[in-house]
Structure formats: structure tokens, C-alpha cells
ROSE-497577 format. One record per residue (C-alpha): x negated, y, z negated. Coordinates in steps of 0.5 Angstrom, whole numbers, plus 2048, in hexadecimal, padded with zeros to 3 digits. Layout:
REM ROSE-497577
XYZ ...
REM end
This chain:
REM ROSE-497577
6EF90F732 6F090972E 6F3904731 6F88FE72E 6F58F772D 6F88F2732 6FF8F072F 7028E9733 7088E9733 70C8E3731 70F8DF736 7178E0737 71B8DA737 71B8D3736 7148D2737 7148CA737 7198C973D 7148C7742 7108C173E 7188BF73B 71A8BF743 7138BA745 7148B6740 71C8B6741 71A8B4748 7158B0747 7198AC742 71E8AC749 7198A974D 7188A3748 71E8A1748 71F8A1750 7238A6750 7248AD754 7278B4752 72D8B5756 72F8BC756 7368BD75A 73B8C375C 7428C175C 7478C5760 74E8C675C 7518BF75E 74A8BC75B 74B8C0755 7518BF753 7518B7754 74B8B774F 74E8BB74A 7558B774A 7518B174A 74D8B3743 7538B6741 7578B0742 7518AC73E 74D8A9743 7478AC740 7458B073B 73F8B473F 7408B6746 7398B2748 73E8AC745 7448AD749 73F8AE74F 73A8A774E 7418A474C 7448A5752 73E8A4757 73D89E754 74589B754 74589E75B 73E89A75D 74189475A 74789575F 742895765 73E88F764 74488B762 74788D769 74188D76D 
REM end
């Protein structure tokens, strides 16, 4: 009985992401930053959503550092 020479089979899907994910956060960690990952409620949600909408920012990751950055400049000047 003959037997099939090996074949290998070609990976399915990106193949690249996890080098793209280092490098992505290692470019993070260069800049002092951190990778936040959030869920939001219903509340939370819609508020992100009216605020891009209404122009505060193009991306959520904008509206999301905008706001913390408005809301962190409240803080300090209160404190």
C-alpha cells in the first residue's frame, strides 16, 4: 500500500496578527501608554455614541481619550 507524501497544510487566517499585536504593543508601551479594554452598559453606550455623533470625535478611542482628558483637567483644577 502506498502511502501520500506529507502534505502541509496552509494555515487559515491572518497569519501575521500576533507579530502586528507586539509590535502594536510594544509601540504602546514606547509611548507610556496602556491598552484599556471597557464595557460599557446601555447608559455608557449610547453617551459614546451621541458624543461621536455630535462631533466630539471622529473614533471612539478619540471620544474615550477627550473625555478623560476634559474630565482629568476638571479634577486637578478642582483639587
Amino acid at each position: 500500500m502506498a502511502t501520500k507524501p506529507e502534505t502541509r497544510k496552509k494555515p487559515a487566517g491572518d497569519t501575521t496578527r500576533t507579530a502586528r499585536a507586539v509590535a502594536h504593543l510594544e509601540r504602546l508601551q514606547e509611548a507610556k501608554g496602556k491598552r484599556l479594554v471597557v464595557d460599557l452598559d446601555a447608559p455608557g453606550r449610547e453617551a459614546l455614541e451621541a458624543l461621536q455623533q455630535a462631533g466630539y470625535g471622529t473614533s471612539q478611542k478619540e471620544v474615550v481619550i477627550k473625555a478623560l482628558l476634559h474630565a482629568a483637567s476638571k479634577v486637578t483644577k478642582a483639587a
